[in-house]
C-alpha positions as CSV (number, residue, x, y, z in Angstrom):
1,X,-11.3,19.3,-31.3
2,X,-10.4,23.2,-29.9
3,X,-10.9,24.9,-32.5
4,X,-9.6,28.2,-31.2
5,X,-6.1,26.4,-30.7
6,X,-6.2,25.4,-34.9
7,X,-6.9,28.9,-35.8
8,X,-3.6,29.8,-33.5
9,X,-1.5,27.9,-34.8
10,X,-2.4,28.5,-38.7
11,X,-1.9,32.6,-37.5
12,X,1.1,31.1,-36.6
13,X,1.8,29.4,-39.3
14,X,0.9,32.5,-41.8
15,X,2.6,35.0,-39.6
16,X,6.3,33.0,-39.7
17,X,5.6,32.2,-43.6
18,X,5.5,36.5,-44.1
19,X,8.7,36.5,-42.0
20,X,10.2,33.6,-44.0
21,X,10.2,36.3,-47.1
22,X,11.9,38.8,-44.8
23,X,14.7,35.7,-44.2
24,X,14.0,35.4,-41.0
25,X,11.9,35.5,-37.4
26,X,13.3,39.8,-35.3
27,X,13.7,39.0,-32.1
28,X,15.9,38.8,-29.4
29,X,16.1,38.2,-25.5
30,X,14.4,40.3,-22.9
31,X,16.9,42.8,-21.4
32,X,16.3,45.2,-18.0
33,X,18.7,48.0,-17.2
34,X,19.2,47.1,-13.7
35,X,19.8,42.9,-14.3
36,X,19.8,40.7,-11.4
37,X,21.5,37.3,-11.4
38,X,21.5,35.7,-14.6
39,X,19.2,32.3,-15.3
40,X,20.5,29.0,-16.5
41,X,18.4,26.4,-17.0
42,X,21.0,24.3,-15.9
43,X,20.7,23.9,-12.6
44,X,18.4,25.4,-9.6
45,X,18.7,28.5,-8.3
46,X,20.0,29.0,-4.9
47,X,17.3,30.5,-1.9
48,X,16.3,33.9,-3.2
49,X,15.4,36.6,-0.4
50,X,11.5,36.6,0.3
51,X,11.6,40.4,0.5
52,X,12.9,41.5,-3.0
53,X,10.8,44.6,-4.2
54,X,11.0,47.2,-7.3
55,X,12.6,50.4,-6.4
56,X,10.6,52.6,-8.9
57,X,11.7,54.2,-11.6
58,X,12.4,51.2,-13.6
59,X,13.6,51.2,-17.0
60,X,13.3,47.9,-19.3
61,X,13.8,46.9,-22.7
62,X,11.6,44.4,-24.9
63,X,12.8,42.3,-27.9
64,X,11.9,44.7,-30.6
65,X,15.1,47.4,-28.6
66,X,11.9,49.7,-27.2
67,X,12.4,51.1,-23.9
68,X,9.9,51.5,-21.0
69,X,10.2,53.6,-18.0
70,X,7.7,52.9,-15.3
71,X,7.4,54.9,-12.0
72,X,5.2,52.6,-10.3
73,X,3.4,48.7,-10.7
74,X,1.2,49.0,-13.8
75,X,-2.7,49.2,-12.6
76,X,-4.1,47.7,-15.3
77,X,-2.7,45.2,-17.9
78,X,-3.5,43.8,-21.4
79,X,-2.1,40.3,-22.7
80,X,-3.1,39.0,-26.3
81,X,-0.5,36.4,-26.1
82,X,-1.2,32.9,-23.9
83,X,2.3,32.7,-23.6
84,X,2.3,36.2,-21.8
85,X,-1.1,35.7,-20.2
86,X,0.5,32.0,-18.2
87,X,3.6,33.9,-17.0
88,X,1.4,36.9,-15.7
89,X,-1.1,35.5,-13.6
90,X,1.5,32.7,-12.5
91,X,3.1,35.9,-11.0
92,X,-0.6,36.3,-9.5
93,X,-1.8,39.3,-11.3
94,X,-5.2,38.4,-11.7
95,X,-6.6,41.3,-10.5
96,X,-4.3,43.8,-12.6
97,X,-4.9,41.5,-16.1
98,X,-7.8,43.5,-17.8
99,X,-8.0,41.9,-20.7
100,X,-6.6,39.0,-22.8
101,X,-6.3,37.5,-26.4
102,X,-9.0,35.5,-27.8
103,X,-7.4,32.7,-27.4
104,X,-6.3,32.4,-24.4
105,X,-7.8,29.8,-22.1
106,X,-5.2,28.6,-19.2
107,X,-5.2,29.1,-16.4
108,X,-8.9,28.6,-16.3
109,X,-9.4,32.2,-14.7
110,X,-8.3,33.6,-18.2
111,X,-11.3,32.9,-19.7
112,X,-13.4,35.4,-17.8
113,X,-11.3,38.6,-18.7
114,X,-12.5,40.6,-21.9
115,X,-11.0,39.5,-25.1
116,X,-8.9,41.8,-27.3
117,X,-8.8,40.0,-30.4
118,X,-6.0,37.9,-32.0
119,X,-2.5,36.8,-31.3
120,X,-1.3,38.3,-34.8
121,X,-3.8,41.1,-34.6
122,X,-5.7,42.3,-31.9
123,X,-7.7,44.5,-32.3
124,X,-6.8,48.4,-31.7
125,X,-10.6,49.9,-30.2
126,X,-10.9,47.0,-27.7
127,X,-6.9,47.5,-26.3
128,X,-7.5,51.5,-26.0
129,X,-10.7,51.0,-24.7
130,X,-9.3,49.2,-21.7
131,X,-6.7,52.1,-20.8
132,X,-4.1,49.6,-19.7
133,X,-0.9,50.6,-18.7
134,X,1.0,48.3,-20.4
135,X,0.2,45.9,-23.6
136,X,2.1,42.1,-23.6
137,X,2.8,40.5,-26.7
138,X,4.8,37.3,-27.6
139,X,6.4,35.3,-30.5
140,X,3.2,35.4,-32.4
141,X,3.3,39.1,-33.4
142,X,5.3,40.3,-36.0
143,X,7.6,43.4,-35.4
144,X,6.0,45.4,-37.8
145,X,2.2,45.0,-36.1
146,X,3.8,46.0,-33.1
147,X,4.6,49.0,-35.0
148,X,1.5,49.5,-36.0
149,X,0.1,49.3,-32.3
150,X,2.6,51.9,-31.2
151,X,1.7,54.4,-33.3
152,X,-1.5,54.9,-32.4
153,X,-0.4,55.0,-29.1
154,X,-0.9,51.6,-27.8
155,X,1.9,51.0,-24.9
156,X,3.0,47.1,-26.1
157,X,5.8,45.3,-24.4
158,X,7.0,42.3,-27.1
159,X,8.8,39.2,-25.9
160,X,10.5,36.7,-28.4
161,X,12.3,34.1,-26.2
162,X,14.6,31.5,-28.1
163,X,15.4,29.6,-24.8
164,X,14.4,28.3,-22.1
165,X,16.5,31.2,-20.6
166,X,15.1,33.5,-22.4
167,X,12.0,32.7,-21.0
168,X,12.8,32.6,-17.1
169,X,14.4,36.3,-18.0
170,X,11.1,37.6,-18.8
171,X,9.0,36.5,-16.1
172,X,12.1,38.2,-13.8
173,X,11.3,41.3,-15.9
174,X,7.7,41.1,-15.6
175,X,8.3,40.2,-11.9
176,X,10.4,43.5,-12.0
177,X,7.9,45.6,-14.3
178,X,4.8,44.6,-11.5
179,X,6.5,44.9,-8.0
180,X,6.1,40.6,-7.9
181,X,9.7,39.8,-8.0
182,X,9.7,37.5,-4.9
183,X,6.7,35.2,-7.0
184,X,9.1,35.6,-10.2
185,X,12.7,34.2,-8.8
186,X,9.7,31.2,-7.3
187,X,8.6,30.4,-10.6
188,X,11.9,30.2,-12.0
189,X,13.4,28.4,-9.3
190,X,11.0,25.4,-9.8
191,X,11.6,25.9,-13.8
192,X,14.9,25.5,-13.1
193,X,14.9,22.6,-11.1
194,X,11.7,20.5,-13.2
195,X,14.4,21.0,-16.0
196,X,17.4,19.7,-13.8
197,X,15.2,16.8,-13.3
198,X,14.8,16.1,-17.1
199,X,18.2,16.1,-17.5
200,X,19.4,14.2,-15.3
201,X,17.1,11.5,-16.0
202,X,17.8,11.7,-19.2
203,X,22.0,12.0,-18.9
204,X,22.2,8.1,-18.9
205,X,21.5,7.8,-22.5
206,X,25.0,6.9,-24.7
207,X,26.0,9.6,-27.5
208,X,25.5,6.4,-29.3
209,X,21.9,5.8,-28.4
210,X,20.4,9.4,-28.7
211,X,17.6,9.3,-30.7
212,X,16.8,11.3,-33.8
213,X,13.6,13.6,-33.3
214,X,11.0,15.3,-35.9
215,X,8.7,17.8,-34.7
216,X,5.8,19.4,-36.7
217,X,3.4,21.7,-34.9
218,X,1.4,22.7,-37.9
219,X,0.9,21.0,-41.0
220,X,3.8,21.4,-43.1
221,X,6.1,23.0,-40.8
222,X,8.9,22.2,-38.3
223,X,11.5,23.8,-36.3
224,X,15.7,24.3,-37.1
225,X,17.8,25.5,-34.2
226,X,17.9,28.9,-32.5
227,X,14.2,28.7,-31.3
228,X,13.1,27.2,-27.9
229,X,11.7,24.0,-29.5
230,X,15.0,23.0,-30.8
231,X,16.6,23.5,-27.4
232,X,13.9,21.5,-26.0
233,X,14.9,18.5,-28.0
234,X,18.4,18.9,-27.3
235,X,17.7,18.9,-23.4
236,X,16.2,15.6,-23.6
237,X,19.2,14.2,-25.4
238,X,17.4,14.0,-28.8
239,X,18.9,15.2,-31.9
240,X,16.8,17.5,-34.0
241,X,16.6,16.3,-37.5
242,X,15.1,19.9,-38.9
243,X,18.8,21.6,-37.2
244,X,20.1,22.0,-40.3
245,X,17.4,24.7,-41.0
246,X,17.2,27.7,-38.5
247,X,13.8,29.3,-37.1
248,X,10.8,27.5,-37.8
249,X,10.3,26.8,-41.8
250,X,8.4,24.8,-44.2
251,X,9.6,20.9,-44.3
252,X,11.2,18.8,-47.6
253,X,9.5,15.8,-47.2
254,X,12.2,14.1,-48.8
255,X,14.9,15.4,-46.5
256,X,12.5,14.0,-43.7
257,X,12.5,10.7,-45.0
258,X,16.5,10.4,-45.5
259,X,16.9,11.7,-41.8
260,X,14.9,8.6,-40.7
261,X,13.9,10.2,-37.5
262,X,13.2,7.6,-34.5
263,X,10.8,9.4,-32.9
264,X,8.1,12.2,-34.7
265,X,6.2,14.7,-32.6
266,X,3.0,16.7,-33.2
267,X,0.4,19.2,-31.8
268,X,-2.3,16.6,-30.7
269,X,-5.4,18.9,-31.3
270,X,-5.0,19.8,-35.1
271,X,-6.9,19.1,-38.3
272,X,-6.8,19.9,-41.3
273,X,-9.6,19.0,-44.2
274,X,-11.0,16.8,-41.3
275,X,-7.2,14.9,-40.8
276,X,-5.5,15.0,-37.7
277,X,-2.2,15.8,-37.8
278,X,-0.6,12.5,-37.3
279,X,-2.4,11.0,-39.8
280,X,-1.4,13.7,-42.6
281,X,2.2,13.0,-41.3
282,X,1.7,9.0,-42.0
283,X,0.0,8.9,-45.1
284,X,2.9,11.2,-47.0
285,X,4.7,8.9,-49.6
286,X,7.6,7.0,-48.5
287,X,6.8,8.2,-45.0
288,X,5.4,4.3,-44.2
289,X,9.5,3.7,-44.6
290,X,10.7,6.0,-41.4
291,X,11.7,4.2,-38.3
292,X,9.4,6.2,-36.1
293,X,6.2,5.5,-38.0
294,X,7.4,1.9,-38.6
295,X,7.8,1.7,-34.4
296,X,4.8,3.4,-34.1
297,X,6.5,6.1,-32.3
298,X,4.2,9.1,-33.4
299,X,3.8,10.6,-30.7
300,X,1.5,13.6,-29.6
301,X,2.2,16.8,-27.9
302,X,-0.3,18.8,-25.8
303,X,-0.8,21.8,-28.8
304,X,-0.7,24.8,-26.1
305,X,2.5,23.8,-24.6
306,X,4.2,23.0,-27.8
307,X,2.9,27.3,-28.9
308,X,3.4,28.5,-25.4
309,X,7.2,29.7,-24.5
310,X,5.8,30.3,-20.5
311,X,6.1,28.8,-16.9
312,X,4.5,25.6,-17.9
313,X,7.9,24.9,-20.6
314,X,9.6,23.0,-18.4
315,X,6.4,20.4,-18.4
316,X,6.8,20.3,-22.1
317,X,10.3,19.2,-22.0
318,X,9.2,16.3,-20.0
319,X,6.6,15.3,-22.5
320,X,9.3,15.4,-24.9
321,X,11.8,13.7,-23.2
322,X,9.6,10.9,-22.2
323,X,8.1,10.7,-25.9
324,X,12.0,10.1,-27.0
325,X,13.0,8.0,-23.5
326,X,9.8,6.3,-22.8
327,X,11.6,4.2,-20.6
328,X,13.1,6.4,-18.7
329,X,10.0,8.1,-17.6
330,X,7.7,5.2,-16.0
């Protein structure tokens, strides 16, 4: 059992709970003043030029509306979100990353930088200790800790992608942000066309035949439409059950059990009071009585991918879509 990924998820859990009082997740998509091509995840991208570089100044906007002017590649860089930390050294930044979140453990080369404390929290010596340039943070940080950051002077970049869109228009602006465009529009090209693949294995299935889909990534909790998880579903031809709801919120087990969702999907590495997940999910009252646990389709999710919004996203839609479509995946 990974331990580190349980804690994650409860901060997780806790941190969208505080922002269930305040009615709802702040966020919004990545924006750069000088936008390239928009992304789709639609359909591949067409050859991108193998020469693209950053003409410096560059000015760029995060989710929280901040705005960041840099007149050169940043020489050192922080990351407390595993989200973040993926798309960065995909880009091949290794050498510039300087420090990462506690948790953060893929790729494997992660592991070795210094750790700045947690996904909700970092902590503040550690992150102005390292004198990085620029500070990364993802879905897992509320808008008012980012605050916090800021004003003791802590340069923090925040992402909070909603889509898989969302997330192929960061890694262009981080791309943009570190002079590594021409390894950003390669990353998104193969996003773009692992997606296309999904879906058009998956474009077969009859409006009649799509399934109905539960996901819970932490005990108690599920996802409504508007976040990436809920686009997920609906790119493998499922039909989210929880998309009544919007953002991530707390489940009515009753309102599960009426939905009768066909397939149920968790995060395979957590426990609680020495439970797995799946087996909290089954032994709920009246949950013996839904098609997917009568069908035994209960199916698990890798736990990172399900938290991570990053390059590897398109490999989680697979896993989904195969969970839903077995047979369409052999």
């Amino acid at each position: 059992m990974n331990r580190m990924n349980i804690k994650n998820w409860k901060g997780v859990a806790s941190l969208l709970s505080a922002a269930m009082l305040a009615l709802t997740l702040a966020g919004c998509g990545t924006t750069t003043s000088n936008e390239g091509t928009g992304t789709t995840p639609l359909q591949p991208t067409q050859e991108q030029s193998t020469d693209i570089k950053t003409q410096y100044p560059i000015t760029v906007t995060d989710a929280t509306g901040e705005s960041f002017t840099f007149d050169k590649a940043p020489a050192k860089i922080v990351s407390v979100s595993p989200a973040e930390t993926e798309s960065l050294f995909a880009l091949g930044l290794d050498e510039q990353i300087v420090g990462v979140s506690d948790y953060d453990d893929y790729p494997a080369a992660a592991t070795s930088k210094a750790k700045m404390g947690g996904v909700t929290k970092p902590n503040e010596e550690s992150i102005i200790a390292a004198e990085a340039d620029i500070v990364f943070t993802g879905i897992s940080m509320s808008e008012d800790a980012v605050k916090k950051l800021r004003e003791l002077g802590i340069t923090i970049f925040k992402t909070d992608p909603k889509s898989i869109d969302d997330v192929m228009n960061n890694i262009e602006t981080f791309g943009k942000i570190t002079d590594h465009q021409e390894k950003a529009q390669e990353i998104i090209t193969q996003m773009k066309q692992d997606v296309s693949d999904v879906t058009e294995a998956v474009k077969a299935v009859k409006p009649e035949e799509k399934k109905k889909v539960y996901v819970e990534f932490s005990p108690g909790w599920t996802v409504g439409k508007g976040e990436y998880l809920d686009e997920l579903i609906t790119l493998a031809d499922g039909i989210n059950v929880a998309s009544d709801l919007e953002g991530w919120k707390p489940i009515n087990e009753e309102n599960i059990i009426k939905s009768n969702p066909d397939v149920i999907l968790y995060a395979n590495d957590v426990v609680e009071d020495n439970k797995t997940l799946d087996n909290i999910i089954k032994s709920r009252s009246g949950w013996d009585q839904i098609a997917a646990v009568k069908n035994e389709a209960v199916v698990g999710l890798d736990a990172n991918l399900l938290s991570r919004p990053g390059p590897r996203t398109p490999e989680l839609l697979k896993e989904i879509a195969k969970a839903i479509y077995p047979d369409l995946f052999q």
